[in-house]
VOBA-1610 file (N, C-alpha, C; in pm, whole numbers, padded with zeros to 5 digits, always signed):
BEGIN
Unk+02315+05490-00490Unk+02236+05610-00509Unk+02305+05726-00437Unk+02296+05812-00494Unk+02352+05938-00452Unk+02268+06042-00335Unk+02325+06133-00206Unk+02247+06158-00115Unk+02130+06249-00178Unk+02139+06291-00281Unk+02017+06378-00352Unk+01910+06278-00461Unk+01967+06190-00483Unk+01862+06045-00538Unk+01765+06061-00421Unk+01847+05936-00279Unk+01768+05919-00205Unk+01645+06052-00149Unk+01731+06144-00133Unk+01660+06228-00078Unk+01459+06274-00194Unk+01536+06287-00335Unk+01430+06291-00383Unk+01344+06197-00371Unk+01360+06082-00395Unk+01286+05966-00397Unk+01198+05977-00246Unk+01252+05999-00129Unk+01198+05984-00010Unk+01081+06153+00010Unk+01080+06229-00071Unk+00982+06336-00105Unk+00881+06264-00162Unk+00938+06199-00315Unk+00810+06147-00348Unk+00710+06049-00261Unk+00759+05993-00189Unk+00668+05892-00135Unk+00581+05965+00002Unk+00464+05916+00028Unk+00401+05985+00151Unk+00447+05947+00255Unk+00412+05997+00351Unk+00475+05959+00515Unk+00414+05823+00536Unk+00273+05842+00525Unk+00240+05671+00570Unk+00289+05552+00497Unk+00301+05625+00392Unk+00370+05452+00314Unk+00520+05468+00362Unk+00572+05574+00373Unk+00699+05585+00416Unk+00749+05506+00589Unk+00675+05513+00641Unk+00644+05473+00786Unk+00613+05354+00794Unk+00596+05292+00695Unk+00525+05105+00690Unk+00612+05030+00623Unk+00771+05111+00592Unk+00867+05035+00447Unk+00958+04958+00588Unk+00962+04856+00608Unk+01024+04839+00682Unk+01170+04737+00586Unk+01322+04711+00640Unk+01416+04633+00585Unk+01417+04516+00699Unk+01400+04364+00591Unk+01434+04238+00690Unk+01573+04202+00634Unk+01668+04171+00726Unk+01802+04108+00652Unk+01781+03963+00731Unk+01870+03875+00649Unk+01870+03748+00701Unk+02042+03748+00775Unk+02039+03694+00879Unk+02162+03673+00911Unk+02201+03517+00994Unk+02290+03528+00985Unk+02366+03329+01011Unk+02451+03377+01147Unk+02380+03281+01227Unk+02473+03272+01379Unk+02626+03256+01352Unk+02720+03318+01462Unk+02837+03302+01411Unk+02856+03274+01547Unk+02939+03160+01543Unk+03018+03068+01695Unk+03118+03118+01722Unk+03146+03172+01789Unk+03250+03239+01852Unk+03366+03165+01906Unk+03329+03063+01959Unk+03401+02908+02003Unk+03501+02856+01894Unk+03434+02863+01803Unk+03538+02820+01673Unk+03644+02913+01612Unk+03770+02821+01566Unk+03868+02909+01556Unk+03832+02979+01403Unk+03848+03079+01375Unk+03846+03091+01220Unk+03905+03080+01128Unk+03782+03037+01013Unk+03894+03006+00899Unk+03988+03054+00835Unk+04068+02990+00762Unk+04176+03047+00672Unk+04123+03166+00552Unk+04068+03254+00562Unk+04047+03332+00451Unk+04106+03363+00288Unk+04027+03346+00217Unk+04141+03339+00064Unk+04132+03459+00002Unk+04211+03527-00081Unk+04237+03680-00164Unk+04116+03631-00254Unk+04093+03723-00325Unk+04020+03687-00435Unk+04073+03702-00499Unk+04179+03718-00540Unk+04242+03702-00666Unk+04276+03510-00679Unk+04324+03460-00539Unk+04341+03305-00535Unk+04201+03244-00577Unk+04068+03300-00568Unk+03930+03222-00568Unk+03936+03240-00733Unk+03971+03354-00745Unk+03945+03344-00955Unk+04039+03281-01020Unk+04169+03238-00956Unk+04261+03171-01016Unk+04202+03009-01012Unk+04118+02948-00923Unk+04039+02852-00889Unk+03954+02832-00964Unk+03909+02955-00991Unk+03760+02925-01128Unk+03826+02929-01231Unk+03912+02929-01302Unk+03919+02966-01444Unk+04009+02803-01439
//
């Protein structure tokens, strides 16, 4: 969305409902202890799928 989307969109809505929208993300512990993995291009992961 573009900064004048959001912006309209956040006019239309009232303050109180605006004030109660809250964002949950889920996130996965990351071990620090462990070495990391080998990372792959994505071009190697689609050569894998096909």
């Amino acid at each position: 969305m573009s900064p004048k989307q959001i912006q309209t969109y956040r006019q239309r809505i009232s303050g109180t409902i605006y004030d109660r929208i809250d964002v949950w993300l889920a996130l996965e512990v990351v071990d620090l202890t462990e070495p990391l993995k080998q990372l792959e291009c994505s071009e190697t992961i689609i050569k894998q799928k096909m």
